[in-house]
N, C-alpha and C positions, 0 to 999 in steps of 0.2 A: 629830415625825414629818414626813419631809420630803415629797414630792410621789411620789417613787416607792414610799414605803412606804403609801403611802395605798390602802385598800382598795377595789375598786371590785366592782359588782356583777354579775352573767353577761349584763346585757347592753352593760356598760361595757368597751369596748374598749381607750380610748386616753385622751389630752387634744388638746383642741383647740388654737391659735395661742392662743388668750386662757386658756388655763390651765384650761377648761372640761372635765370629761368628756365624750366624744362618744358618744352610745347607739347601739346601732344603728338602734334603729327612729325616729330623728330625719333619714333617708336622707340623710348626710351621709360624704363620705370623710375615711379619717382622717386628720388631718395640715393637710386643706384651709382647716378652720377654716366648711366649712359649703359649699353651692354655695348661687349666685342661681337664681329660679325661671327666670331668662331667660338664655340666654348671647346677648352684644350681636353684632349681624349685623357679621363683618368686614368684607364687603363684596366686592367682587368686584376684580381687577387692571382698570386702565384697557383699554378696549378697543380693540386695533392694528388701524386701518385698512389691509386687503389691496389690493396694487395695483390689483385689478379694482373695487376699491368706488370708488375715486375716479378713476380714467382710464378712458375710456370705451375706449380704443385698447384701454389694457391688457385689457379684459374682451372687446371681438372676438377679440384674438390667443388669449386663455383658451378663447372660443368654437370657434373652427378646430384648436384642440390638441385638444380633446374631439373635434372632427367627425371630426380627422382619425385618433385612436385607432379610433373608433367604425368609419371607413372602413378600416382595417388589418381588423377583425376582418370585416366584407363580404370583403374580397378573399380573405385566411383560410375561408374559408365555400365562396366559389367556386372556389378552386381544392378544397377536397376534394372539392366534384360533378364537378368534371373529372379527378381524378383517380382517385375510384371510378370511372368509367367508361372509364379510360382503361390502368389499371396492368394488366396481368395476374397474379391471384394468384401464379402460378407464378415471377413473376419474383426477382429478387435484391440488391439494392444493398450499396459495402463504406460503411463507416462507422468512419472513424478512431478507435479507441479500443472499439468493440466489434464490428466482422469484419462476416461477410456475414449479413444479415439481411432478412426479408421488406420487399420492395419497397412493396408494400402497407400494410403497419404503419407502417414509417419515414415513407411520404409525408402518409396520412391522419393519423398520430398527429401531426404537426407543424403540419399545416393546422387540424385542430382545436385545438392548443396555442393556435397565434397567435388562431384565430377566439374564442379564450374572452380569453387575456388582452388582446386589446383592446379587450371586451368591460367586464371589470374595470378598467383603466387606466383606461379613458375614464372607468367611475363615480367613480373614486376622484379623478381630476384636476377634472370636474364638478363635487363636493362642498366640493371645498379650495378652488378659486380663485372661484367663482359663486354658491356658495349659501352662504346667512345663517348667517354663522358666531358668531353675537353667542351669550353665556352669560347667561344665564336663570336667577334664582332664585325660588322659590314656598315659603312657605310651608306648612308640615301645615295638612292639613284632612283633613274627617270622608272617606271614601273615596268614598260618592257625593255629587256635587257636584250644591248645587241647580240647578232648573231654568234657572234663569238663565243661571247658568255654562255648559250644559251644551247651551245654545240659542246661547251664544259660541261655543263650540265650533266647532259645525257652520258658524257664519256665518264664520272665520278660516278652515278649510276649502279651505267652498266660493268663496266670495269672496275669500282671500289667498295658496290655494294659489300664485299665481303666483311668490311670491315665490322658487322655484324658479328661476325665469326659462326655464322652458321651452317654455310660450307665445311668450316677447320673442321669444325664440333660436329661431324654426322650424330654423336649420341643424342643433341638436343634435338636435331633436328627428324630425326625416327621416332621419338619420344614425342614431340610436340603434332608430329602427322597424325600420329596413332591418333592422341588426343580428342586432337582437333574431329577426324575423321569418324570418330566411334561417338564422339558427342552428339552428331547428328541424329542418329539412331535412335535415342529416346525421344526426340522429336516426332521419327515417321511412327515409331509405334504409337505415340498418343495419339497424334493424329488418325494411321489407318487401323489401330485395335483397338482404342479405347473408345473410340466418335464409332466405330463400327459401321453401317450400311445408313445409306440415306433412308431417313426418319420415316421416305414412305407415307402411310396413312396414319401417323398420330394425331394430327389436326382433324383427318376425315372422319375417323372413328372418333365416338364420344360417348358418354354414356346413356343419351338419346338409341345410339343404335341398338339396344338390347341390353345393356349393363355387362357385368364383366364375362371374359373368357379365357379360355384356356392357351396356353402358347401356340402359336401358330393358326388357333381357330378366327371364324368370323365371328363375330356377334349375331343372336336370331333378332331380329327388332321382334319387339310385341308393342302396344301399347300402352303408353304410360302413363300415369297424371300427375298436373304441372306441382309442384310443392313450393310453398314459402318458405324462402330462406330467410333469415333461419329457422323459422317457428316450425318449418318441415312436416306444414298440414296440407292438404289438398285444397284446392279452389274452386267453387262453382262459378259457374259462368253470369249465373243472375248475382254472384256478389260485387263483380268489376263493374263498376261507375264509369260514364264517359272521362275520362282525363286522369284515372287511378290509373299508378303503374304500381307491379309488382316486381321483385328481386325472383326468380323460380328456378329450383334446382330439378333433376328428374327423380321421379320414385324409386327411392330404396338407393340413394346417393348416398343421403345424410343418415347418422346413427340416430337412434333414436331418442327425441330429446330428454325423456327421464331415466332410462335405462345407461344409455349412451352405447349400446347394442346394434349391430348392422349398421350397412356403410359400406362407401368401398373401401377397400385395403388403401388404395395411395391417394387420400381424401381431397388434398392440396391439388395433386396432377388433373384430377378426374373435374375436380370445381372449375379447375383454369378454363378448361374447356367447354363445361357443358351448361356455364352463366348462362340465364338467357332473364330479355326485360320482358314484361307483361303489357299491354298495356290495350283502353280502349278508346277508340274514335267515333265519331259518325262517319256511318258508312258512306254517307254521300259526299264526305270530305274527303274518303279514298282515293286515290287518280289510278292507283294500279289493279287492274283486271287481277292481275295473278295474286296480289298482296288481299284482293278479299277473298278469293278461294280457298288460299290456304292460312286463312284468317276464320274465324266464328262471331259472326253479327259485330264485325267493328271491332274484335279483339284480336291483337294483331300477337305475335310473340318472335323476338329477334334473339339473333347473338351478342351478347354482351358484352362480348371482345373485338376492340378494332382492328381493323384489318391493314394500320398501319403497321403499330408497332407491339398490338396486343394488350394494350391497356384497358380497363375497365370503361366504358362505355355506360356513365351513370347520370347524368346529366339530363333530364327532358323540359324542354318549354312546352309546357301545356297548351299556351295559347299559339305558338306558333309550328306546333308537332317536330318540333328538332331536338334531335339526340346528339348532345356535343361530346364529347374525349377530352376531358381535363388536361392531357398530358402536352399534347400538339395542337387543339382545337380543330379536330377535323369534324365536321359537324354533316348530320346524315339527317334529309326529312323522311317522315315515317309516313307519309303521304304517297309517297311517289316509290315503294318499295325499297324505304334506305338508301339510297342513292345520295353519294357524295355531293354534298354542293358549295363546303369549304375546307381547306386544309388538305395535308397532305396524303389522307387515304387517297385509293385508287380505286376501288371496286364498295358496292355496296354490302352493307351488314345480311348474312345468310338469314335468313326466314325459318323458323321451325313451322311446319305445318301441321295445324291442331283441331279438334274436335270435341267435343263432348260426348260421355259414356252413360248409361243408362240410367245415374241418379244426378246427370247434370253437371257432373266436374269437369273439369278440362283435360283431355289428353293428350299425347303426341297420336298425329296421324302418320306420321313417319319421318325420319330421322332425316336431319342438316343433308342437304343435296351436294354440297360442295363445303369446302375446308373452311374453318372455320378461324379466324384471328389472321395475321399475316401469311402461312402457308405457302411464302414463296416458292418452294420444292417441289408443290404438288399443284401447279397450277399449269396445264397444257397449253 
């Protein structure tokens, strides 16, 4: 019987280099003829002395190349304070390869470009030319390291941290504070000048309240009638069917649809907010007192913005009166005054309260009582 006919038993694998069956459970690979319990330390490649370690010249010029990254990204820093202060939003600049684009973007996104990456350069040229670049090998050991060790530690720390050399190098190190320090800065001004004063009544106000006004002014409300978006006509009240809904923008929102004349000026801002759905019911399927009052014989009209996350609210079951939000499914019955009854909104859809004008169309009776879409800001 030669060697391969030779039987071997379920936990006999193989043969070793010496002709030996190799078990498994002897943790050995097959083939290898067995491993050592140590594998022998290679060792490490000689280690290349960098210019800076041994020419003192070479390690100032190292030093002024980091200072003077460090001082690109200061000047990067200052001019975006002077030129947040200085661009006018309104303005324009062209730009070869992508046309005319905001003055303001262009100048601050590039001041801030430089202020970060000379920022990073500096670290990264720091690192490579001045600090201890030697490779270090340690042995396993148990994870916590005794006290001893562990009392070295702190004393390499505190006592060798220098080895950085950013003690030696006060130049880096005044240079990289600055940096560091003045980076900040175009943070708090985005923050506190460009975000400017809490938003206040933006959600409260809508084009329900009177249509547009003057800085600082209120809106006068008057009232309005409801218009079809988009066809941007007026609706009579005997044209709404039990179970029609309509899309309804307020009068004199949308330009006009053949001319393309009148509108608000910021079309997009003024739609987000003053959506509202149409729709009608039988009155006796109403449950809420207040939803027929400021409703017209079963015609009910909401806000079309959820009050989660402000997404469109376009969704109706006819037969079961619920208006879902595509976005999260929070779903409002229009029975019961819009009132949550799945998902993550928390408060009900605001009510437009409406009427009819003296040839029977539908008006506003007066303007959203409360903010309208999420409004967290402005909710007491």
């Amino acid at each position: 019987m030669n060697d391969q006919d030779t039987p071997t038993t379920g936990t006999e694998v193989a043969r070793g280099d010496h002709g030996d069956a190799v078990r498994l459970d002897d943790g050995h690979v097959v083939g290898t003829g067995g491993l050592p319990d140590r594998f022998t330390n290679p060792g490490l490649p000689a280690h290349h002395h960098r210019m800076a370690d041994v020419d003192e010249a070479a390690a100032r010029r190292a030093e002024k190349q980091v200072a003077t990254l460090f001082g690109i990204s200061i000047v990067g820093t200052l001019a975006f304070i002077v030129l947040y202060f200085l661009l006018d939003v309104e303005q324009t600049v062209f730009i070869p390869g992508v046309g005319y684009t905001s003055a303001t973007n262009a100048g601050l996104g590039v001041c801030l470009a430089l202020s970060m990456l000379g920022i990073g350069l500096g670290a990264v040229h720091w690192a490579k030319t001045l600090m201890p670049d030697h490779e270090v090998v340690e042995e396993r050991h148990p994870m916590r390291a005794s006290d001893a060790e562990r009392a070295e530690v702190v004393r390499v720390i505190t006592e060798e941290g220098g080895s950085s050399q950013v003690m030696r190098r006060p130049l880096i190190k005044y240079t990289l504070g600055g940096a560091l320090g003045l980076f900040a800065v175009p943070l708090v001004l985005q923050v506190g000048g460009s975000l400017g004063e809490m938003p206040k009544k933006s959600l409260s106000l809508t084009w329900w309240n009177g249509g547009p006004s003057g800085p600082g002014e209120e809106p006068t409300f008057s009232p309005m009638r409801l218009m079809k978006d988009p066809e941007n006509v007026p609706i009579k009240a005997a044209d709404v069917t039990i179970g029609s809904v309509y899309h309804v923008m307020p009068e004199g929102l949308l330009p006009d649809e053949e001319t393309g004349e009148g509108g608000a000026e910021h079309l997009l801002e003024e739609k987000a907010k003053a959506a509202v759905l149409l729709m009608r019911l039988d009155p006796a399927q109403i449950k809420s007192q207040k939803e027929l009052d400021w409703g017209y014989e079963g015609i009910v009209a909401y806000s079309k913005i959820c009050t989660h996350v402000g997404c469109p609210v376009g969704l109706y079951e006819q037969q079961t009166h619920h208006l879902l939000c595509p976005c999260h499914q929070s779903t409002f019955d229009v029975t019961q005054d819009c009132k949550v009854i799945f998902g993550p909104a928390k408060r009900p859809l605001p009510q437009l309260k409406i009427t009819v004008d003296d040839e029977g169309y539908l008006v506003s009776a007066q303007p959203f009582r409360e903010a309208v879409g999420p409004s967290f800001w402005e909710r007491g």
